[in-house]
Structures are given as C-alpha cells and as structure tokens.
N, CA, C and O atoms as a GROMACS GRO file, in nm:
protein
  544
    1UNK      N    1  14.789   8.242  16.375
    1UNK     CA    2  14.779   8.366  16.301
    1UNK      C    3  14.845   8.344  16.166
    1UNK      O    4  14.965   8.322  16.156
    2UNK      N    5  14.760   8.352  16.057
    2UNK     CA    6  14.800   8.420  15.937
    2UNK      C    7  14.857   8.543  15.878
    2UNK      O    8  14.792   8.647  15.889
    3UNK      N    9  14.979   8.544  15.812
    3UNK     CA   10  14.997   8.662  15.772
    3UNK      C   11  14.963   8.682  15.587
    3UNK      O   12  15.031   8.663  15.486
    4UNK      N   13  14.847   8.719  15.609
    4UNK     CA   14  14.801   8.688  15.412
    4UNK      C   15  14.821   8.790  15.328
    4UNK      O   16  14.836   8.756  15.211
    5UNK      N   17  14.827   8.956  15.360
    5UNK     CA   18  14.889   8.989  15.273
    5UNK      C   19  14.950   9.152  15.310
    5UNK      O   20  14.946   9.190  15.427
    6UNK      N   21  14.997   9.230  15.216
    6UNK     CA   22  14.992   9.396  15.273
    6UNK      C   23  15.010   9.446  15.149
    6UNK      O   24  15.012   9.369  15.054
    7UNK      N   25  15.027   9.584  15.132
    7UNK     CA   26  15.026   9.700  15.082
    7UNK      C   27  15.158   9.783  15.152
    7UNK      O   28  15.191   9.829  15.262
    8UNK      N   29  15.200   9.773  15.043
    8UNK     CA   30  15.361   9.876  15.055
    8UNK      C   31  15.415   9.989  14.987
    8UNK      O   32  15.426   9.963  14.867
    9UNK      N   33  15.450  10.096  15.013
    9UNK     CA   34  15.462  10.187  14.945
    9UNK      C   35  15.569  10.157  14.857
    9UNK      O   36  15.657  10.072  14.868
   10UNK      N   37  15.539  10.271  14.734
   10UNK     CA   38  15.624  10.222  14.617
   10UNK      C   39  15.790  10.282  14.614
   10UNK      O   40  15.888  10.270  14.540
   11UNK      N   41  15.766  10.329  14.698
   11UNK     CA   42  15.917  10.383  14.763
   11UNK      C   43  15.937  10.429  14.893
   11UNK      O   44  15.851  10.499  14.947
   12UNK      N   45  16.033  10.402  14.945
   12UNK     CA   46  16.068  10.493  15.060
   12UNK      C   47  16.019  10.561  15.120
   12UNK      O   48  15.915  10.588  15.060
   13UNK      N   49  16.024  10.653  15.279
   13UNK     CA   50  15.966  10.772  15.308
   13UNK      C   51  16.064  10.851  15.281
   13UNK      O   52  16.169  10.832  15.341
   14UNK      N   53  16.054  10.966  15.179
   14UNK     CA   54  16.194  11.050  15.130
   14UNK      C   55  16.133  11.018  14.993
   14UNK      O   56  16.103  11.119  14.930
   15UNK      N   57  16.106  10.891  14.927
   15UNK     CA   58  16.091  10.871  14.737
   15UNK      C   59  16.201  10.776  14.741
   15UNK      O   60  16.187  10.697  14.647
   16UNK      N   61  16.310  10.748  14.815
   16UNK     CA   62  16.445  10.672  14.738
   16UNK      C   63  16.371  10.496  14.726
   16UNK      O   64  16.313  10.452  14.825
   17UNK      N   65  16.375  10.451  14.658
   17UNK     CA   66  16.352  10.317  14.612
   17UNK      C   67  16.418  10.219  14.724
   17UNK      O   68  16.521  10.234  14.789
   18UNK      N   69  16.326  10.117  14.726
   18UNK     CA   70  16.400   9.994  14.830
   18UNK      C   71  16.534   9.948  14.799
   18UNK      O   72  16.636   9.928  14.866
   19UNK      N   73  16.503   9.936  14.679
   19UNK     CA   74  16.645   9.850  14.667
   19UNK      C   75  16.721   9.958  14.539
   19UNK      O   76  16.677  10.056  14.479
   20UNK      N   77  16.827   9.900  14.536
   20UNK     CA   78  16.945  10.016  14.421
   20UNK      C   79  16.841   9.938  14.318
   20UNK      O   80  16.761   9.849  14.346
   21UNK      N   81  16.873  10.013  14.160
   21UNK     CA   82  16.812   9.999  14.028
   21UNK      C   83  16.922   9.883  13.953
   21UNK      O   84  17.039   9.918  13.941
   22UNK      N   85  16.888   9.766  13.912
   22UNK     CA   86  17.007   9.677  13.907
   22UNK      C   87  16.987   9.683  13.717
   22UNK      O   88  17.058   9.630  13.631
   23UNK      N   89  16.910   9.738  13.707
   23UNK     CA   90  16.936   9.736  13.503
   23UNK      C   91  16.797   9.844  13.452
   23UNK      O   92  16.684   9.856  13.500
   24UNK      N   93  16.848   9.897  13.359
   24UNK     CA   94  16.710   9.998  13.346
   24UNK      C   95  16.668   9.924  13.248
   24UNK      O   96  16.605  10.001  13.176
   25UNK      N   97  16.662   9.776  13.184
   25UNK     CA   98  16.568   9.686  13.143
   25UNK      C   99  16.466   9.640  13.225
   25UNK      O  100  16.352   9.625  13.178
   26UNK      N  101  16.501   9.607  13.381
   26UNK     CA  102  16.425   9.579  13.442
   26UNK      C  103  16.317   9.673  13.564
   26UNK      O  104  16.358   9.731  13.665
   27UNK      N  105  16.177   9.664  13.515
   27UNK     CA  106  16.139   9.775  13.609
   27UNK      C  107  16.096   9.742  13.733
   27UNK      O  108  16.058   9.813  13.826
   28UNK      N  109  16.108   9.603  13.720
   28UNK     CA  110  16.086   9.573  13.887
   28UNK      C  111  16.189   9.604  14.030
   28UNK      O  112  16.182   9.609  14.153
   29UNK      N  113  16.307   9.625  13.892
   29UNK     CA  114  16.423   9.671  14.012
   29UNK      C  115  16.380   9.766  14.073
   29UNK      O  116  16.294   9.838  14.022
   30UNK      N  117  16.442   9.793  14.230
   30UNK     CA  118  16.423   9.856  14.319
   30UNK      C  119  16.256   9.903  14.412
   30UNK      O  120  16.210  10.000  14.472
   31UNK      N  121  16.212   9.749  14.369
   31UNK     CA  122  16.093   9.736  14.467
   31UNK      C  123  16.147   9.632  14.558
   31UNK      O  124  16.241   9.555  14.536
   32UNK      N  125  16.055   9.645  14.688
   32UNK     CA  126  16.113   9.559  14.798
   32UNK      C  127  16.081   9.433  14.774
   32UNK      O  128  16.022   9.405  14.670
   33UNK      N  129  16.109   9.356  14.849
   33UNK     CA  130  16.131   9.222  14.885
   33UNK      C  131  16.084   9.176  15.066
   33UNK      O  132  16.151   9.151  15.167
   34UNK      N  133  15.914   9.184  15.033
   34UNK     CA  134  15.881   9.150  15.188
   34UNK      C  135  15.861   9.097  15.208
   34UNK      O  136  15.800   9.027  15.127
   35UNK      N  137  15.879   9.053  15.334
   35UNK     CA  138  15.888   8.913  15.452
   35UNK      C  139  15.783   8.970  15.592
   35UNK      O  140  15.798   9.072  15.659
   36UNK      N  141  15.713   8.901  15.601
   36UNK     CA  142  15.636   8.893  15.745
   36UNK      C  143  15.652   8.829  15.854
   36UNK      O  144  15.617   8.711  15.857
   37UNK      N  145  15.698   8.881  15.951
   37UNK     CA  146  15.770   8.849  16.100
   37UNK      C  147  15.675   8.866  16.219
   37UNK      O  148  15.610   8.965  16.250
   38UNK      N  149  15.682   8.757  16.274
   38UNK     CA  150  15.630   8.769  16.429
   38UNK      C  151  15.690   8.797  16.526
   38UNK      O  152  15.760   8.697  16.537
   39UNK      N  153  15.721   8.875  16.624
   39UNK     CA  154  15.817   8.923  16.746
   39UNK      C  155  15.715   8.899  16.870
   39UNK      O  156  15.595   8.927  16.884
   40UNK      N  157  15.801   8.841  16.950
   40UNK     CA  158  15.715   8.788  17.058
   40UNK      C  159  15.782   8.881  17.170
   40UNK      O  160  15.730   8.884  17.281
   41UNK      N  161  15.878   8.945  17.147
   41UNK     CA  162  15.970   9.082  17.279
   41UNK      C  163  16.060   9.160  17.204
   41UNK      O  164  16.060   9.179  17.082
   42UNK      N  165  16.108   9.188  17.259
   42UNK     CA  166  16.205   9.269  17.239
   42UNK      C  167  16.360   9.222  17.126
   42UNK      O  168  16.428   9.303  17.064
   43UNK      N  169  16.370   9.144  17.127
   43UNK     CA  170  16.472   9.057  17.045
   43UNK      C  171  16.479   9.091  16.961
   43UNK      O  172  16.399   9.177  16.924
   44UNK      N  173  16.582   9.043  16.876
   44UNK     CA  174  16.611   9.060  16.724
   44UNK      C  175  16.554   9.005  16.677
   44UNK      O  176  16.480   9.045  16.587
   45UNK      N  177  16.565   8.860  16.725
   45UNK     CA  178  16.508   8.745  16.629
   45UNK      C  179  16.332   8.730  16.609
   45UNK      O  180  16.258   8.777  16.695
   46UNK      N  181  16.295   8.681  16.522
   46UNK     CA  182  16.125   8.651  16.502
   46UNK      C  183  16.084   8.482  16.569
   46UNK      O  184  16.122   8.366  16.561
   47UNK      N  185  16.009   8.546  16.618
   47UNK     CA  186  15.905   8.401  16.698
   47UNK      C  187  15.870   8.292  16.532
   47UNK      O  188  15.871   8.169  16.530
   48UNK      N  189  15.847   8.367  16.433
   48UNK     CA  190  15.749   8.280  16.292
   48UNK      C  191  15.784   8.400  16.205
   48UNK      O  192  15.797   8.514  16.250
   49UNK      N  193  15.798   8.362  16.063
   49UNK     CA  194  15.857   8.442  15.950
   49UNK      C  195  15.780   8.294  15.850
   49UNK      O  196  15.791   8.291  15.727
   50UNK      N  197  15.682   8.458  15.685
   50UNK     CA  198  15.717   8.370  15.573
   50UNK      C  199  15.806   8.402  15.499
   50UNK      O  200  15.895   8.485  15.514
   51UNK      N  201  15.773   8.301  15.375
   51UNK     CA  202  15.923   8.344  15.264
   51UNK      C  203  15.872   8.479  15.226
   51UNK      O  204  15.763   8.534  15.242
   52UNK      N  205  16.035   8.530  15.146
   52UNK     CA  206  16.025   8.668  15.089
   52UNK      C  207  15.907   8.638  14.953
   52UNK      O  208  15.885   8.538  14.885
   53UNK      N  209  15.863   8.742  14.953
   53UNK     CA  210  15.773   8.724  14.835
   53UNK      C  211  15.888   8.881  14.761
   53UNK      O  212  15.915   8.986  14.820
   54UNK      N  213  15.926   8.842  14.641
   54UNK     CA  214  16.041   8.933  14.564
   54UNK      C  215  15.973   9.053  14.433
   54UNK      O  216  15.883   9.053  14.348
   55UNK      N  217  16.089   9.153  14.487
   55UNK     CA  218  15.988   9.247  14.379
   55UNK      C  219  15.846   9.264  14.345
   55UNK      O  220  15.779   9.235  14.246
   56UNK      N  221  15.800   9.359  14.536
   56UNK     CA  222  15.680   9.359  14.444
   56UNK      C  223  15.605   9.456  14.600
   56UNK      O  224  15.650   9.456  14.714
   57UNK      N  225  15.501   9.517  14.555
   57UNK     CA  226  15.433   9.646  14.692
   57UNK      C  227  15.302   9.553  14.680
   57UNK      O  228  15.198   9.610  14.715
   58UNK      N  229  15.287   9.401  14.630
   58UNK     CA  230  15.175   9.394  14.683
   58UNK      C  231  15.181   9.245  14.763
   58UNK      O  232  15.100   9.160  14.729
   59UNK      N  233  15.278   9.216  14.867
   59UNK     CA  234  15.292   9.051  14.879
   59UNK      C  235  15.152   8.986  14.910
   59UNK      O  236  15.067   9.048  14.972
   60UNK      N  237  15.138   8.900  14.879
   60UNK     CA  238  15.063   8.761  14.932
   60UNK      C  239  15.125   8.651  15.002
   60UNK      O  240  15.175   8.570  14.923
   61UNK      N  241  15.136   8.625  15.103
   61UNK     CA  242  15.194   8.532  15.216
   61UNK      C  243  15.119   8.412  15.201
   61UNK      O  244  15.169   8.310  15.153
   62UNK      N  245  14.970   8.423  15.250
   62UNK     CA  246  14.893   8.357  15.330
   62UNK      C  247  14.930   8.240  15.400
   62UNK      O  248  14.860   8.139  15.396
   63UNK      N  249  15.035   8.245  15.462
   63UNK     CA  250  15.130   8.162  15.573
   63UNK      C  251  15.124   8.192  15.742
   63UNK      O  252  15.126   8.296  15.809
   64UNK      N  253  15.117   8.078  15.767
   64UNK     CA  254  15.073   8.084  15.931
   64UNK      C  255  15.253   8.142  15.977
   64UNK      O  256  15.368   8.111  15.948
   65UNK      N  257  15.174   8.250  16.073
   65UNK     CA  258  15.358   8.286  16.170
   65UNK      C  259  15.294   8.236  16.306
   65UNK      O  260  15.295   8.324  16.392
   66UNK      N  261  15.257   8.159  16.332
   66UNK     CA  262  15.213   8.125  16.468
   66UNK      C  263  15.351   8.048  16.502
   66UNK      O  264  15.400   7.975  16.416
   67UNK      N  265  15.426   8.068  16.653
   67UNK     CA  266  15.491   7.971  16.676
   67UNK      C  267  15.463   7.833  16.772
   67UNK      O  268  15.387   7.834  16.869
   68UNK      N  269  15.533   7.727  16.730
   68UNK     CA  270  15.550   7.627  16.787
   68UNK      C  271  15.508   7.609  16.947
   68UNK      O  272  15.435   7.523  16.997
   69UNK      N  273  15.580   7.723  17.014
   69UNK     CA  274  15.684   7.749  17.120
   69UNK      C  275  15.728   7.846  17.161
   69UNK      O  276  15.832   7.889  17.111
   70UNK      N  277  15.670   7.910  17.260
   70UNK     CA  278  15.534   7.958  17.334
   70UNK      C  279  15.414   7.888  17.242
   70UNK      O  280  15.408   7.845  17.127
   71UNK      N  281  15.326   7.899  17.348
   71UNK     CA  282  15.184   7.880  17.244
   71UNK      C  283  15.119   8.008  17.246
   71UNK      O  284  15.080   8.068  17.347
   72UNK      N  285  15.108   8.057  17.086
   72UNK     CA  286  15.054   8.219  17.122
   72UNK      C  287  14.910   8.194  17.096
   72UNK      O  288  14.855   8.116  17.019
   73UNK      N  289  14.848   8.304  17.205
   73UNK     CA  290  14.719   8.280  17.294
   73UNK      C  291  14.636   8.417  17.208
   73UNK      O  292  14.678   8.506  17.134
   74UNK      N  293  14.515   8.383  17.256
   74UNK     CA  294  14.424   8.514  17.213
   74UNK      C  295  14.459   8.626  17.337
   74UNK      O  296  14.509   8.738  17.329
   75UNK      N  297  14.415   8.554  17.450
   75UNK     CA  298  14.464   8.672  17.525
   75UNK      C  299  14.582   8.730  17.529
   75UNK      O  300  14.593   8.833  17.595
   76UNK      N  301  14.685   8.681  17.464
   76UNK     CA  302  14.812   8.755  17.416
   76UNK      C  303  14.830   8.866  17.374
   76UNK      O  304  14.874   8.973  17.418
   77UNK      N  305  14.758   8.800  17.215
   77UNK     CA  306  14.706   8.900  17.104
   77UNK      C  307  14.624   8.995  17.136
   77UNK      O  308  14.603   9.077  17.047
   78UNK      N  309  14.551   9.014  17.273
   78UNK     CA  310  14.420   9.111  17.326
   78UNK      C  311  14.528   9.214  17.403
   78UNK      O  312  14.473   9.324  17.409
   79UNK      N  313  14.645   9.218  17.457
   79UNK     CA  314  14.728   9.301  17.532
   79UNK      C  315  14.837   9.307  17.472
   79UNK      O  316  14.873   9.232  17.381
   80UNK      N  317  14.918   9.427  17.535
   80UNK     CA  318  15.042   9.426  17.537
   80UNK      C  319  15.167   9.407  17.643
   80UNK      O  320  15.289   9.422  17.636
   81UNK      N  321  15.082   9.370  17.737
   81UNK     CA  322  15.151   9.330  17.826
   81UNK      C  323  15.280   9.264  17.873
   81UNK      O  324  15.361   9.278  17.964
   82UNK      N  325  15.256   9.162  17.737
   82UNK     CA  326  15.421   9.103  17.722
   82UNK      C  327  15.412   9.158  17.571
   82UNK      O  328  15.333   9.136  17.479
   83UNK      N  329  15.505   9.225  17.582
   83UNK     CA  330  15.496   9.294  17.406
   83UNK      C  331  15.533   9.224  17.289
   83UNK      O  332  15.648   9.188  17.266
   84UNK      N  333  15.402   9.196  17.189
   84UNK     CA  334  15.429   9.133  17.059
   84UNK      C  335  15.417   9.234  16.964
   84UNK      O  336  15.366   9.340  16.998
   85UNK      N  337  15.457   9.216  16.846
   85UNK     CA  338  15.448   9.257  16.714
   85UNK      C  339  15.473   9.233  16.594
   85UNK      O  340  15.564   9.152  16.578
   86UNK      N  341  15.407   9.289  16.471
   86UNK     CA  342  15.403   9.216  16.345
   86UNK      C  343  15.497   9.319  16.253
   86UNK      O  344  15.460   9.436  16.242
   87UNK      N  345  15.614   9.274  16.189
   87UNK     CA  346  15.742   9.362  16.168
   87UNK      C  347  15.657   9.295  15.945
   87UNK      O  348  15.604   9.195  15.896
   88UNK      N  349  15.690   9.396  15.910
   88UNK     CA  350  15.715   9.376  15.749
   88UNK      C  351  15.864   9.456  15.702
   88UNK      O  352  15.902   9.571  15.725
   89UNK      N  353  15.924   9.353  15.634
   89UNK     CA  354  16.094   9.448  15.585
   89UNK      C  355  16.078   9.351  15.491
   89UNK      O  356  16.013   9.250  15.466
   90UNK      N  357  16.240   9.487  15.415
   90UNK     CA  358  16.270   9.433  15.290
   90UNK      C  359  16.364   9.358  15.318
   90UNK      O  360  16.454   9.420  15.375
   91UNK      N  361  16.393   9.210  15.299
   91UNK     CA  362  16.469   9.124  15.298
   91UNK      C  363  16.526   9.102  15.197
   91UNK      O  364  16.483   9.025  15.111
   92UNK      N  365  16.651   9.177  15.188
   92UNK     CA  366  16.761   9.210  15.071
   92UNK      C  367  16.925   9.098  15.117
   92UNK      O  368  17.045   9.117  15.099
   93UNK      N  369  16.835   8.973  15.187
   93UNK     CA  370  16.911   8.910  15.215
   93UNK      C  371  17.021   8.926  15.304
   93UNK      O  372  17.104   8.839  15.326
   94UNK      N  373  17.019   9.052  15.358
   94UNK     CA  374  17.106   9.090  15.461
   94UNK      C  375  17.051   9.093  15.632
   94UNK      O  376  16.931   9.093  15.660
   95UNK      N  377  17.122   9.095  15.700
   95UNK     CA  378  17.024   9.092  15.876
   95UNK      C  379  17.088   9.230  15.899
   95UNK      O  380  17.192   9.275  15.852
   96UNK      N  381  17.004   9.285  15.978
   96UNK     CA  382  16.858   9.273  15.960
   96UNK      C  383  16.736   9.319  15.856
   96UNK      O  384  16.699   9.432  15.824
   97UNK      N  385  16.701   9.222  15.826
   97UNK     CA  386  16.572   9.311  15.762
   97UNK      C  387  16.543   9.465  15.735
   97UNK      O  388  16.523   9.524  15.842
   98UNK      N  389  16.535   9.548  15.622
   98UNK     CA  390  16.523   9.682  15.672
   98UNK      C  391  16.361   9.702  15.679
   98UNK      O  392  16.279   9.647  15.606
   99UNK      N  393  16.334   9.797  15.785
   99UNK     CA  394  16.188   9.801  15.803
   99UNK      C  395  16.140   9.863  15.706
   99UNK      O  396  16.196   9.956  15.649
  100UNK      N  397  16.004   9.805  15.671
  100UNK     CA  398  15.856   9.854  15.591
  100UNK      C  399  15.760   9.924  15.677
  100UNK      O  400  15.712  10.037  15.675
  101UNK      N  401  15.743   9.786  15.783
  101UNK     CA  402  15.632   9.899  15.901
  101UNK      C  403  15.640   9.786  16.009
  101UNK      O  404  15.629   9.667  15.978
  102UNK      N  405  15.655   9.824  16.115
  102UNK     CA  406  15.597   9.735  16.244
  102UNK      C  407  15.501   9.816  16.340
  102UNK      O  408  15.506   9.932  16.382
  103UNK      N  409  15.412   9.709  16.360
  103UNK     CA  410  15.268   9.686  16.417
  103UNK      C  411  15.272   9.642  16.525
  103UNK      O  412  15.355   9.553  16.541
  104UNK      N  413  15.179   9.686  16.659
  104UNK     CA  414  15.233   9.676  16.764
  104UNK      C  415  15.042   9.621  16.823
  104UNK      O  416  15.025   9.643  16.943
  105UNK      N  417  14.931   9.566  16.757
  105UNK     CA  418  14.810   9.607  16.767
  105UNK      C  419  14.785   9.520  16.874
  105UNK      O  420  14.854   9.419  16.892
  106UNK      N  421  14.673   9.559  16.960
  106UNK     CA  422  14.604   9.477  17.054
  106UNK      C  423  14.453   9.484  17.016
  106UNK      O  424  14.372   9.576  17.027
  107UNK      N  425  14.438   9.301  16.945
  107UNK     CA  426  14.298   9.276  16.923
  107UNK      C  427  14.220   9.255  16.992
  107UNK      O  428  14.241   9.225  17.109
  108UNK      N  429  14.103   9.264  16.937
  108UNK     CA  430  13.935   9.233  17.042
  108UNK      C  431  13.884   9.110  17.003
  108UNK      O  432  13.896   9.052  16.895
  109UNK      N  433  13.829   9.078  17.101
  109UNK     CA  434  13.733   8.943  17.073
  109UNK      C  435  13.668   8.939  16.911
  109UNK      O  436  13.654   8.842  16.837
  110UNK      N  437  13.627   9.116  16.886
  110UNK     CA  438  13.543   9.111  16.746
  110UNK      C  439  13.624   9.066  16.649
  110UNK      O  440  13.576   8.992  16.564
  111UNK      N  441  13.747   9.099  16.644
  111UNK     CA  442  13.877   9.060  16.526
  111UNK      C  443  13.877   8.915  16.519
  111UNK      O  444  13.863   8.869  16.406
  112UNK      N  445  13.892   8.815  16.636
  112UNK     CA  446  13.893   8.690  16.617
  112UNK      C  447  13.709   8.608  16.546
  112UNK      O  448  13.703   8.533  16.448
  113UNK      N  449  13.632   8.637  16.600
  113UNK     CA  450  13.491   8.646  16.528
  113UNK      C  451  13.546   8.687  16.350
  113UNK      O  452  13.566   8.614  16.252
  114UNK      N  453  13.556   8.823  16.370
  114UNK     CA  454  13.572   8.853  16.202
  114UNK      C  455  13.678   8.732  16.132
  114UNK      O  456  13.649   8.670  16.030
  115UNK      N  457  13.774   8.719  16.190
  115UNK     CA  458  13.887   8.609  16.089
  115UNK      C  459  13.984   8.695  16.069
  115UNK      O  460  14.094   8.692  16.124
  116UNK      N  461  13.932   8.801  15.959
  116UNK     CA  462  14.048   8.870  15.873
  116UNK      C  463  14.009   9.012  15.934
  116UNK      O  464  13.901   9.068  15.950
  117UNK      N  465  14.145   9.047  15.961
  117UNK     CA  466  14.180   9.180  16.074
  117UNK      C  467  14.319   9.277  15.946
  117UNK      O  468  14.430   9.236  15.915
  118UNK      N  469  14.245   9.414  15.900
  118UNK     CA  470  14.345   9.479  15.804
  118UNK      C  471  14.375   9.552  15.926
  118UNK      O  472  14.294   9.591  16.011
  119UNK      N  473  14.529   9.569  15.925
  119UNK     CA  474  14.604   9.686  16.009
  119UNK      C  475  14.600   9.810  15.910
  119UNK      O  476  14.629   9.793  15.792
  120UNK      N  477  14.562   9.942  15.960
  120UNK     CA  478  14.540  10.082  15.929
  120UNK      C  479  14.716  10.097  15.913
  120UNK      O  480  14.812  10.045  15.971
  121UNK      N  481  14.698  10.199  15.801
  121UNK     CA  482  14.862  10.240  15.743
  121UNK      C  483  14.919  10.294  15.891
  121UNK      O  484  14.864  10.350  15.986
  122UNK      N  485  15.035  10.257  15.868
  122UNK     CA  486  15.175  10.280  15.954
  122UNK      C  487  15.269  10.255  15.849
  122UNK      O  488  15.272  10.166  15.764
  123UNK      N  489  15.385  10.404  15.883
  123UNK     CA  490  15.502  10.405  15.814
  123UNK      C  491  15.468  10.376  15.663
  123UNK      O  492  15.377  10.431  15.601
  124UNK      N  493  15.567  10.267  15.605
  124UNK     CA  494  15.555  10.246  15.495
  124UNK      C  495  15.443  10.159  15.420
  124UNK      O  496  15.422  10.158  15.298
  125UNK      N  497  15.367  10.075  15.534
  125UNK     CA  498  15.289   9.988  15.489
  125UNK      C  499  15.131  10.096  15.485
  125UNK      O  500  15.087  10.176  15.568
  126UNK      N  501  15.072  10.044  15.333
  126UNK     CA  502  14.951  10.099  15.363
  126UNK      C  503  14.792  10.014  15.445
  126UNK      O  504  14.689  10.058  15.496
  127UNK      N  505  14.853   9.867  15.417
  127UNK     CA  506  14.803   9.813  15.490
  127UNK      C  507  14.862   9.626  15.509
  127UNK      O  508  14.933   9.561  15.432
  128UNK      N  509  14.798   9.584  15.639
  128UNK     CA  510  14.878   9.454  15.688
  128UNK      C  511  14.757   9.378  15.687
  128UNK      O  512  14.680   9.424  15.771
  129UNK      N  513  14.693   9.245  15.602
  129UNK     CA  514  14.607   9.185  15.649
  129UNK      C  515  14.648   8.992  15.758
  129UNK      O  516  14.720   8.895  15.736
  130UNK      N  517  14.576   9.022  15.841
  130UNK     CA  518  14.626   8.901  15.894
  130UNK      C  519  14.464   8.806  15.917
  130UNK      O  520  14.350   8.844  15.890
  131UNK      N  521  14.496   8.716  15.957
  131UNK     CA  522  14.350   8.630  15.944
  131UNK      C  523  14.415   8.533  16.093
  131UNK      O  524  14.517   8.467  16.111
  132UNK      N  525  14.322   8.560  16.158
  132UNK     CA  526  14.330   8.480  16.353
  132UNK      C  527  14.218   8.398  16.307
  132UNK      O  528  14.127   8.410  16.225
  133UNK      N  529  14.271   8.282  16.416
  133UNK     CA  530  14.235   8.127  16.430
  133UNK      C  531  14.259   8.088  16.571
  133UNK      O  532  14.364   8.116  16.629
  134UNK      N  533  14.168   8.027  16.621
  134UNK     CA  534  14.166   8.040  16.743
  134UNK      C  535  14.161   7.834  16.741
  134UNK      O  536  14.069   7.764  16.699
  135UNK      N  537  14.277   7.794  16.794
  135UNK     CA  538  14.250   7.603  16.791
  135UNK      C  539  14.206   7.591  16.962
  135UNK      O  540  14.220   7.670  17.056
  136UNK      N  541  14.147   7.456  16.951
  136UNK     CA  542  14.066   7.404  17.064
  136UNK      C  543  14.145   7.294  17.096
  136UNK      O  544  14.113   7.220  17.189
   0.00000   0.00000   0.00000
C-alpha cells in the first residue's frame, strides 16, 4: 500500500490553526505538518509511516507504508476483523502525532483492480488517496 497523497483542512475543527504563528513574515506558519501512518491494532505505535511533508494542506507522500512484518494481505485490507487503520497527524515533532483524520476503511476487490482508492472526508482530512498493489 501506497500512501500518495490527501487534502487537509486549512485549520482546525473550531478555525484555530495547526500549529502556533511563528512570524507574521511567514504565511506558511501554522499549517500542519503531515505524516501518513499505518496501524495494524490498537497500539500507539505505526506498522509503516512516511516522512513529514512540512507546511502545507496538500501533502504528496507517494511512499509505500506496507510493513515488512506481518505481511499485510488483501484480505486484511477487505475486513476489520483484526483492526487496521490509516492515521494522518500533524507531526510537530512531538509523540504523539496530533490527529488530522483516521480511517478505519474495508476495501473491495474493485479498489485493488482500480489501484488508486480516495478515502471520502473524515474529520479534518478532505480527502486520503492511497494506491493498493497486490505482489505475487
């Protein structure tokens, strides 16, 4: 699984900005800083993470979060049975991550056919694109 890109709101739910305003020269201050996470349970920690892509509501990843270890399966990705999910936060360099939006989706056979699968707005994200690959 690819995580290639999303759509983030330009502030907060409330309006307050991601991050504090660090100079009113700069207007990129106080946009987030997102990172795309794979959660394979319940844990804190992420199964696969890319880098922060900084200052900015529109990242581009296009970085595999597939892990190593488990081997994550289609039929995985088709249930929730053992619960996965796709977390976006602002990574302000602190743990944890503060959330953007987490995604909890169970795909269909048609999503892996299509490639590129957009997640419908949740929370702060207006949208999550990921791109499935299925190896032999």
């Amino acid at each position: 699984m690819v995580c290639v890109s999303a759509i983030v709101s330009a502030t907060k739910t409330g309006g307050m900005p991601w991050d504090p305003a660090m100079s009113t020269t700069n207007p990129m201050s106080g946009l987030p800083d997102p990172v795309c996470e794979l959660f394979l349970d319940q844990t804190m920690t992420p199964a696969a993470m890319t880098s922060v892509q900084m200052n900015t509501t529109t990242p581009t990843w296009n970085q595999a979060i597939t892990p190593g270890s488990p081997p994550l399966t289609a039929s995985r990705l088709m249930s929730q049975a053992m619960p996965w999910s796709i977390f976006v936060g602002d990574d302000d360099m602190t743990l944890p991550a503060e959330t953007i939006c987490r995604i909890s989706p169970q795909f269909a056979s048609a999503d892996f056919a299509a490639g590129d699968v957009t997640l419908p707005t949740t929370q702060d994200c207006t949208s999550v694109t990921l791109h499935l690959t299925c190896a032999l």
